[in-house]
VOBA-233034 format. One record per residue (C-alpha): x negated, y negated, z. Coordinates in steps of 0.05 Angstrom, whole numbers, padded with zeros to 5 digits, always signed. Layout:
XYZ
...
This chain:
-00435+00039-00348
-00422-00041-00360
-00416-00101-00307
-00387-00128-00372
-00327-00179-00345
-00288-00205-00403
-00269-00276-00377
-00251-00301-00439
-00192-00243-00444
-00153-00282-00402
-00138-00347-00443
-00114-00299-00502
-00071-00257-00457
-00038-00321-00427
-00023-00332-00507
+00010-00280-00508
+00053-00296-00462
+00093-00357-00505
+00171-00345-00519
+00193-00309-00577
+00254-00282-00607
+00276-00217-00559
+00347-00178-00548
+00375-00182-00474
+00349-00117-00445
+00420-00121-00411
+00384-00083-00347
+00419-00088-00277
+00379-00116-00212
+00360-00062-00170
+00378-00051-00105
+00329-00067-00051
+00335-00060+00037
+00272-00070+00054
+00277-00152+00067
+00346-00147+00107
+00358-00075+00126
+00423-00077+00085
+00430-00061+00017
+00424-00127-00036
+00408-00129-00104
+00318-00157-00117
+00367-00221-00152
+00400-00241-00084
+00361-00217-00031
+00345-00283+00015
+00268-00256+00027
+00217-00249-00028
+00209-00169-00055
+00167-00149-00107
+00176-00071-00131
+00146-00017-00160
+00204+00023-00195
+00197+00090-00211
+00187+00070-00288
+00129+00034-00272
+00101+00105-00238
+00123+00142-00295
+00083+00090-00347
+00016+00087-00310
+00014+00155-00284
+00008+00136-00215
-00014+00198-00177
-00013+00172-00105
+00007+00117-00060
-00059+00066-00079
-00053+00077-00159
+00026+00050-00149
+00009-00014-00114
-00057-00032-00144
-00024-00077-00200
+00026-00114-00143
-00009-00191-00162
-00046-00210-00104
-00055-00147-00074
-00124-00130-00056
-00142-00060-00049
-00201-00036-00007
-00243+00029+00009
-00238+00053+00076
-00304+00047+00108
-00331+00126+00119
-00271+00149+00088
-00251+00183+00026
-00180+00128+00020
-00161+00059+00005
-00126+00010+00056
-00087-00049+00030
-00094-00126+00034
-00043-00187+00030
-00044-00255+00028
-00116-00251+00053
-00084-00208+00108
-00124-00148+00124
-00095-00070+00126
-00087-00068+00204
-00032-00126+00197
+00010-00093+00132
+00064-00048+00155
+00075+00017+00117
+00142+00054+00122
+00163+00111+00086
+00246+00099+00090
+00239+00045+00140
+00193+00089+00192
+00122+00077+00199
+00068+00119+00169
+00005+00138+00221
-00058+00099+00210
-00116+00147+00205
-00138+00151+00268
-00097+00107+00294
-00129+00049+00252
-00103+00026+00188
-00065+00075+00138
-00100+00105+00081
-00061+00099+00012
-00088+00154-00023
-00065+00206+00020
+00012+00196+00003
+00038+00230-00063
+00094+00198-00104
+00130+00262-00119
+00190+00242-00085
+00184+00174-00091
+00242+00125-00129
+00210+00063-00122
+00172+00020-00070
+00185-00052-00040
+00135-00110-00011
+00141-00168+00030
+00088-00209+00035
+00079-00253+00096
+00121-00246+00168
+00185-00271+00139
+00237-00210+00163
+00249-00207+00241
+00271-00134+00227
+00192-00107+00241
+00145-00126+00293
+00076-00102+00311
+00026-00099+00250
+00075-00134+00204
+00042-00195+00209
+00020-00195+00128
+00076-00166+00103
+00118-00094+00095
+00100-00039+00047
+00170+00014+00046
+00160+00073+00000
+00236+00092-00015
+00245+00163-00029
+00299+00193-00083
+00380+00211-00060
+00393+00275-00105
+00432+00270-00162
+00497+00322-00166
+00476+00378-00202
+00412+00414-00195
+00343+00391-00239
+00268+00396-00234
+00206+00363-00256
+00131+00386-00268
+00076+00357-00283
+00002+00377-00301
-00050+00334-00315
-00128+00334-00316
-00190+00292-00329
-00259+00275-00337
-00317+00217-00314
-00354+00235-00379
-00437+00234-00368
-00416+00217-00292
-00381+00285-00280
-00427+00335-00219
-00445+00377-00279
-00470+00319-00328
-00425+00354-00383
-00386+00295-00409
-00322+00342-00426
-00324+00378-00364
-00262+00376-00325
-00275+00334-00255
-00202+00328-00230
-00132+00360-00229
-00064+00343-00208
-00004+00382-00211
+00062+00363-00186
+00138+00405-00169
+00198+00376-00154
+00265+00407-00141
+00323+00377-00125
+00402+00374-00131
+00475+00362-00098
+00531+00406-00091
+00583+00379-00043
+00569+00341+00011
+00499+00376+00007
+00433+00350-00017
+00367+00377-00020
+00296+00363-00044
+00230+00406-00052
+00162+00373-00078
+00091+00396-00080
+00031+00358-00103
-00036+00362-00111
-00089+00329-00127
-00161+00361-00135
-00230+00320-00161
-00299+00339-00164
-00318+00266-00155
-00368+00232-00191
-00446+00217-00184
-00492+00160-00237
-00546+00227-00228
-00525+00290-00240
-00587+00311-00219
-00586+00282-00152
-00558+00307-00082
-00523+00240-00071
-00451+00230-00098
-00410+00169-00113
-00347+00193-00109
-00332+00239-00059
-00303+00308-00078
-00229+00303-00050
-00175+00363-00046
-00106+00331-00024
-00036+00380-00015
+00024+00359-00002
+00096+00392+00011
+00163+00354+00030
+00229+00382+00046
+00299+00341+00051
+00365+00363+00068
+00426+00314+00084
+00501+00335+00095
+00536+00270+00067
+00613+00281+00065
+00640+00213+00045
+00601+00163+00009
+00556+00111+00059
+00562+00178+00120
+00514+00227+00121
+00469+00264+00169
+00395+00278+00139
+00334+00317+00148
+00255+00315+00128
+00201+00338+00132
+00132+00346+00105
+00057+00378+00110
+00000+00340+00085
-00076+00365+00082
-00137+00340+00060
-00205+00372+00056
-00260+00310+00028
-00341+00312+00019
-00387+00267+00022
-00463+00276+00003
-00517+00216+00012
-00588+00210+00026
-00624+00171+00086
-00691+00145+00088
-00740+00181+00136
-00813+00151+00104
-00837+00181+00063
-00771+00230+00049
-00693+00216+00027
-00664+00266+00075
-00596+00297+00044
-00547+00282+00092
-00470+00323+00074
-00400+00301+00113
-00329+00341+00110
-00279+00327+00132
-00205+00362+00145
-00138+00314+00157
-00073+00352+00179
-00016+00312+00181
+00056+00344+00197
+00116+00282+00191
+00185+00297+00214
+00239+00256+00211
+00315+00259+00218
+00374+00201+00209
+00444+00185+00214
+00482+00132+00172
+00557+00119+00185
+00586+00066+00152
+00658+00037+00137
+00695+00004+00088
+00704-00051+00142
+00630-00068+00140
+00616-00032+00205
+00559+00021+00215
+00512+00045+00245
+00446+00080+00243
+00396+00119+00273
+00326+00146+00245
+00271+00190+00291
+00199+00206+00274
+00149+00250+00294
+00079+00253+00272
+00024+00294+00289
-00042+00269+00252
-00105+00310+00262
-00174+00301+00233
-00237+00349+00236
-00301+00322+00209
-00373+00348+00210
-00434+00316+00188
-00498+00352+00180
-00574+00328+00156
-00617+00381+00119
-00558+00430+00136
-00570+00421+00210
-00501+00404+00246
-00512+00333+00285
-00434+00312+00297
-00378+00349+00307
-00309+00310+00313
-00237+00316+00327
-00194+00268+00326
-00116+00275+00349
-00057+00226+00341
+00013+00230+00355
+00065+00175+00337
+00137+00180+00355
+00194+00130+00331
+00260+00118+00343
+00299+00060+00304
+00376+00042+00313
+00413-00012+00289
+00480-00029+00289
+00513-00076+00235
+00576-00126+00249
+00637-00132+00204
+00634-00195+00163
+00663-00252+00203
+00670-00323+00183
+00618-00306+00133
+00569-00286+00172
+00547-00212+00182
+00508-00203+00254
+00452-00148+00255
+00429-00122+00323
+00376-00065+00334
+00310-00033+00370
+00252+00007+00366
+00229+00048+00407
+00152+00068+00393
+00093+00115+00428
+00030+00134+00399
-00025+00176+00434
-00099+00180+00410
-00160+00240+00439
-00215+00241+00399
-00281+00278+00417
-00357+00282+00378
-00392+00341+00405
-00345+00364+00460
-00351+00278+00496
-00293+00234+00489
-00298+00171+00443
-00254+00141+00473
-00245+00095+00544
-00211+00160+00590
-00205+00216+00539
-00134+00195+00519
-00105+00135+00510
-00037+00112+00488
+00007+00054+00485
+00087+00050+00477
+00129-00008+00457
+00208-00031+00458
+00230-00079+00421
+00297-00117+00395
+00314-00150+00341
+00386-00184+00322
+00395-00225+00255
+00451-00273+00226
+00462-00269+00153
+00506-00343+00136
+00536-00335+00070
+00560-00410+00064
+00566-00382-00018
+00549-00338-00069
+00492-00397-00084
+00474-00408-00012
+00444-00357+00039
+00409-00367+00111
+00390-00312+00148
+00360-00322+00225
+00327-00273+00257
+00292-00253+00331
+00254-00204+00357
+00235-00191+00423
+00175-00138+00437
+00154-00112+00505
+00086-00068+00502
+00054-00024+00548
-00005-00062+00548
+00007-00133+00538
+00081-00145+00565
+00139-00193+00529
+00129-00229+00465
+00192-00268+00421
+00185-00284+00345
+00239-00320+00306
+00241-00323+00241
+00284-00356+00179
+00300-00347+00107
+00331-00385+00062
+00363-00375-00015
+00390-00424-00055
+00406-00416-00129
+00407-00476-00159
+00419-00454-00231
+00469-00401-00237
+00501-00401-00310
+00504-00346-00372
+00441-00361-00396
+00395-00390-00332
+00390-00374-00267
+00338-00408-00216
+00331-00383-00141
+00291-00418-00086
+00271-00382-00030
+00242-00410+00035
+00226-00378+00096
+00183-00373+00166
+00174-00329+00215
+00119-00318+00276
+00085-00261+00274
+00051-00220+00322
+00006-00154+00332
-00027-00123+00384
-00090-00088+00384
-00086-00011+00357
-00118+00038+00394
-00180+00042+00353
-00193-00032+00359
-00193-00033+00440
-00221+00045+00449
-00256+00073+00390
-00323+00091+00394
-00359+00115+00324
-00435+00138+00340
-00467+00135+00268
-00531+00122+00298
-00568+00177+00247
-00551+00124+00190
-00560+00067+00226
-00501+00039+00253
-00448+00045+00301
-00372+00024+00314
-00351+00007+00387
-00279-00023+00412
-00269-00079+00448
-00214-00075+00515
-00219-00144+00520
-00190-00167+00450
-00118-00205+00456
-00054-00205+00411
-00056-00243+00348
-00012-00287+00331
+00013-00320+00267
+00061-00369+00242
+00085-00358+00171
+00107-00394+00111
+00137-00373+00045
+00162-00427-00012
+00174-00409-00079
+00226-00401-00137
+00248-00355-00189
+00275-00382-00254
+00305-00330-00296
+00337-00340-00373
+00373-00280-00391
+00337-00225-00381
+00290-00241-00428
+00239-00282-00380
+00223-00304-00308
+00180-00342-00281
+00151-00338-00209
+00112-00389-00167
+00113-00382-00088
+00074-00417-00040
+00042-00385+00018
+00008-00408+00092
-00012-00364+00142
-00039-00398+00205
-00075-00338+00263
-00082-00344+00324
-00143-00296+00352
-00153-00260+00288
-00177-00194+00300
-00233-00166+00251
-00299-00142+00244
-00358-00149+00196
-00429-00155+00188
-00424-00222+00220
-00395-00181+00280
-00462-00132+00287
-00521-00143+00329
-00585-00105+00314
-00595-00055+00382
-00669-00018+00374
-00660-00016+00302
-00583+00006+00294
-00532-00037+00285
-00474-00044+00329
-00406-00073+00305
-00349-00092+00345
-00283-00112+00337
-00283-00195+00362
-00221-00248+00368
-00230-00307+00319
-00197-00360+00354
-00165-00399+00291
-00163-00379+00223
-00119-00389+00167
-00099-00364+00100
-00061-00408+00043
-00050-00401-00022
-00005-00394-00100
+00018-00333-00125
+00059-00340-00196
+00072-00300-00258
+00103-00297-00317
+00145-00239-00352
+00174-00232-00409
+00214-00186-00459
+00194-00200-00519
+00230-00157-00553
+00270-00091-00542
+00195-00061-00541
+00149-00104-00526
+00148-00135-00455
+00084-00167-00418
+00080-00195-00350
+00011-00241-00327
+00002-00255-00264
-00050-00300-00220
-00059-00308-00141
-00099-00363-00117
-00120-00356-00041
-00164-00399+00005
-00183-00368+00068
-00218-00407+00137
-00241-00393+00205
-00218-00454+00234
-00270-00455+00289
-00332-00457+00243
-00305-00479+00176
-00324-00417+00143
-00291-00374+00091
-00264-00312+00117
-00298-00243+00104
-00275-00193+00042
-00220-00242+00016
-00231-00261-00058
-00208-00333-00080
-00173-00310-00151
-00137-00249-00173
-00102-00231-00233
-00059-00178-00260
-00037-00166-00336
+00012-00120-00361
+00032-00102-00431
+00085-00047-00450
+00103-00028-00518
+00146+00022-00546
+00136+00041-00623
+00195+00040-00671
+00206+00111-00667
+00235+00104-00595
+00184+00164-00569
+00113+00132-00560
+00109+00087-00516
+00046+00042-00494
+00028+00007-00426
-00038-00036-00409
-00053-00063-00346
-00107-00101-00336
-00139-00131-00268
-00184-00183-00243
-00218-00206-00182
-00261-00260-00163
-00330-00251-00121
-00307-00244-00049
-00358-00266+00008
-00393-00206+00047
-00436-00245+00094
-00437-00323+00122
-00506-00312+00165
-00540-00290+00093
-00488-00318+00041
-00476-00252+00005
-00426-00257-00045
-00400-00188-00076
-00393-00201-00151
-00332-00214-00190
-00299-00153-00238
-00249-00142-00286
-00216-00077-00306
-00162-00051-00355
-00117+00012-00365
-00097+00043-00418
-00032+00097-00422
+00012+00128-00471
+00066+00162-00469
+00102+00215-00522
+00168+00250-00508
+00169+00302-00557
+00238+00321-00534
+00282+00294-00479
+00260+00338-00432
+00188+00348-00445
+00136+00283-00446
+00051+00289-00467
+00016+00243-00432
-00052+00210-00439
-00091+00149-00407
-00164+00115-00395
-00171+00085-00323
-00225+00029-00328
-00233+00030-00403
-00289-00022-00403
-00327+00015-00354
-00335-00043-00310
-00374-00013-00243
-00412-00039-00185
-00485-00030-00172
-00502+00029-00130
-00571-00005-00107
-00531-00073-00086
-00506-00059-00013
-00461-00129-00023
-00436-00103-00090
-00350-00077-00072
-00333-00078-00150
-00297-00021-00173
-00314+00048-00149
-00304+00102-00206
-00330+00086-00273
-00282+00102-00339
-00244+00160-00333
-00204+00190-00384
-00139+00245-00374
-00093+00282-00413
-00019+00312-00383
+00039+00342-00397
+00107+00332-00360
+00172+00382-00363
+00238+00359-00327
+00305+00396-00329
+00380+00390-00313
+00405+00328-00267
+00352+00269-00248
């Protein structure tokens, strides 16, 4: 184990990054609908959208929802506290305020707080967008940072299949302290095919890890030991190309350990928690279009997440909980022919979540269930003075249960000013007010961990937040050989919602955290990059994210939100066309933990390393090292956040057939 951080990397990497001779990769712009809700190519969509194609999953061997997005540049992943998952930061942004949506519906929060990445497996997955900031007036409530949409693969005509095994090790940090035991294995299905006008999908994953502990020897465990299933299901009758009628489904389950030690002088008492997540997701659309540019669609969702945890000290049961949420959706929308160059968008969402949870047989919550519902429309105006020139205005109007009316505009703006064989160079501009009101867990929850010290209580009392966005930046592309991204970002809250240690009060020796309203606060900052194909086989992309954070009341930095990130990647393919080789490499800088003691968790770097061999078309061997400088916080340093697992080290084997 290292807290090695090689600094000096990153000069030689930017090196790396000069011009040289390369082919045009003669690649097409993929299609993206996250920004607009209408289908554009990433080149001229009016809102900024950074993806994650399905190459990129295929390269890095992205098992889950977290691995995809942790090399997005300025994304900041971050373990759930008490939880065996990772929640998602942006723009110095936290998780509660980042919209996830699988196909344009929302994805439940566990319990009913902020959603948990690593319980969503990419077997079905063809590529996933983000927008950063509230720029798009198509999503309300909690899309005040930005939108995460996971888009899910149409089924080629034809039938085909995929599988893929893969397993791997912690070395010396595996339970049994046998470096070349095996401590995790994922395997994943995938069916899938078109005859018709029908389409259908299967897809099973799992993923199943021992975890990790520094003493094998010990009771207490690093990493907890995690066993995740999946199973989806699709089924859509599409007669005529842009009409179809669609079905899915799918059953998720998750049984997680954790095993720690408390101090009860003179002893370390071994304390054990499980935990058991059910989550059953339904959801069914229709999508009519015409050639006229009319349609019309409409998507449902139901979602029943439940969670079953027990803790126990010396084997002695001391907390039994249940937790129960329900979410239901329904989204239509409606789009306009083009006229006078404008196409007008009009739609609503309709949304109702309901939350029980119980510890030993007593509600957490403020009277046993509690729920909220929310309405809310939305029309946009897409101008297209040009093929160069693009405004698109946008409203939304949300009425809640709880809080009553709100109205957020918003505006986006493209302009290329370069459009010729060789160059092309796209500004975007855009702002938008966003606004979120406080989930269920924020107003209700109650978490009694009084046995190790702490506790979690909800605040009624906590308002709406508020934001006002702004986006700036440009893309300047030559060929498709290299582009360059800068964009500018501000993000000014009103009555930030968060909590912290700086939100705890010491009560007869446990602490007691609650959720609090910051009046002002604000978040600014640079995010660019750099890509380039080098040649036919050798492409790198560096990118940096500058952010500066501020409560605007006390002139403090803001809580968890490191002031420099950086993300390097490196792909190379060998001159026999069937190895290919992919680095990514990551860095953050220290990130404040505390203002009342000035705690400062310390800054880390980590790097990847994959290849890939197709030995024929159809079947691929796979290998990779996750954290190959074993970079890794310190266990005795309560302020410490760095990375998590030490180096681990897998080997795979995929096997696909027929039409993909």
């Amino acid at each position: 184990m290292s807290r090695y951080t090689p600094l000096p990397l990153l000069p030689a990497l930017l090196a790396l990054s000069l011009p040289a001779g390369a082919a045009d990769s003669g690649q097409l712009a993929p299609i993206v609908v996250t920004a607009t809700r209408t289908a554009k190519t990433l080149d001229d969509t009016p809102i900024r959208t950074e993806l994650v194609s399905r190459d990129e999953i295929n390269r890095t061997h992205a098992r889950n929802l977290k691995e995809a997005l942790q090399n997005i540049p300025g994304l900041q992943l971050r373990e759930i506290h008490g939880k065996s998952g990772y929640e998602v930061s942006l723009q110095g942004l936290t998780s509660d305020q980042v919209l996830v949506l699988i196909d344009g519906l929302p994805i439940s929060a566990s319990t009913s707080s902020t959603v948990d990445l690593s319980q969503y497996s990419l077997a079905d997955v063809e590529h996933i967008e983000v927008i950063k900031g509230a720029a798009s007036a198509q999503y309300g409530s909690s899309a005040m940072g930005g939108v995460i949409n996971v888009i899910t693969r149409r089924p080629a005509e034809g039938f085909g299949g995929r599988v893929t095994l893969d397993a791997g090790s912690y070395g010396r940090q595996n339970l049994s302290g046998d470096t070349l035991d095996i401590a995790s294995k994922h395997g994943q299905l995938n069916l899938h095919g078109a005859q018709g006008a029908w389409r259908y999908r299967l897809g099973a994953d799992r993923q199943d890890s021992d975890g990790f502990t520094t003493d094998p020897d010990a009771w207490s465990q690093q990493g907890d030991a995690v066993l995740r299933d999946q199973f989806n299901g699709y089924l859509a009758w599409q007669p005529q190309a842009g009409k179809g009628i669609w079905f899915d489904g799918s059953r998720y389950r998750e049984e997680a350990e954790q095993r720690y030690t408390v101090i009860a002088p003179p002893n370390l008492v071994p304390q054990r928690k499980t935990e058991i997540i059910d989550r059953d997701r339904l959801t069914a659309g229709a999508d009519w279009h015409h050639a006229n540019g009319l349609g019309w669609q409409v998507k449902a969702l139901n979602e029943q997440y439940d969670s079953h945890s027990t803790s126990r000290s010396n084997n002695v049961l001391t907390t039994d909980r249940t937790a129960e949420l329900e979410t239901d959706h329904l989204s239509a929308q409606l789009d306009l022919p083009m006229w006078r160059n404008q196409l007008w968008q009009v739609g609503t969402d309709l949304h109702r979540e309901a939350l029980q949870q119980y510890v030993n047989g007593a509600s957490e919550l403020d009277g046993g269930e509690v729920t909220r519902d929310s309405q809310e429309l939305f029309v946009q105006n897409d101008i297209l003075f040009s093929d160069m020139l693009e405004l698109v205005l946008g409203v939304r109007y949300q009425d809640d249960s709880d809080f009553g009316g709100h109205t957020a505009p918003k505006a986006a703006l493209r302009l290329d000013y370069l459009n010729g064989y060789d160059w092309r160079g796209t500004l975007r501009a855009s702002v938008g007010q966003g606004y979120r009101v406080p989930n269920l867990k924020e107003r209700h929850f109650r978490f009694d961990h009084s046995s190790i010290g702490y506790m979690v209580i909800g605040n009624p009392n906590l308002a709406p937040e508020s934001s006002t966005s702004w986006q700036l930046g440009t893309t300047l592309q030559f060929r498709n050989r290299m582009t360059v991204d800068i964009n500018g970002f501000y993000n000014r809250v009103k009555d930030l919602i968060q909590t912290d240690e700086d939100n705890g009060t010491n009560v007869r020796g446990i602490m007691v955290y609650t959720y609090d309203n910051i009046s002002r606060a604000e978040t600014l900052g640079i995010e660019s990059s750099i890509a380039l194909q080098l040649s036919r086989r050798f492409s790198t992309r560096l990118a940096y994210t500058w952010t500066d954070t501020e409560n605007l009341d006390t002139g403090e930095t803001l809580t968890r939100r490191p002031e420099h990130m950086a993300v390097l990647s490196l792909d190379l393919t060998l001159p026999s066309e069937t190895t290919a080789i992919s680095l990514r490499g990551r860095y953050q800088s220290r990130e404040l933990i505390s203002t009342d003691r000035n705690a400062w968790s310390p800054e880390w770097t980590t790097v990847d390393l994959t290849v890939n061999q197709d030995v024929t078309p159809s079947l691929r061997v796979f290998a990779g090292i996750n954290n190959l400088f074993d970079t890794q916080r310190d266990f005795s340093d309560a302020d410490d956040f760095g990375p998590l697992a030490g180096r681990f080290g897998y080997l795979g084997v995929r096997y696909q057939w027929g039409a993909q």
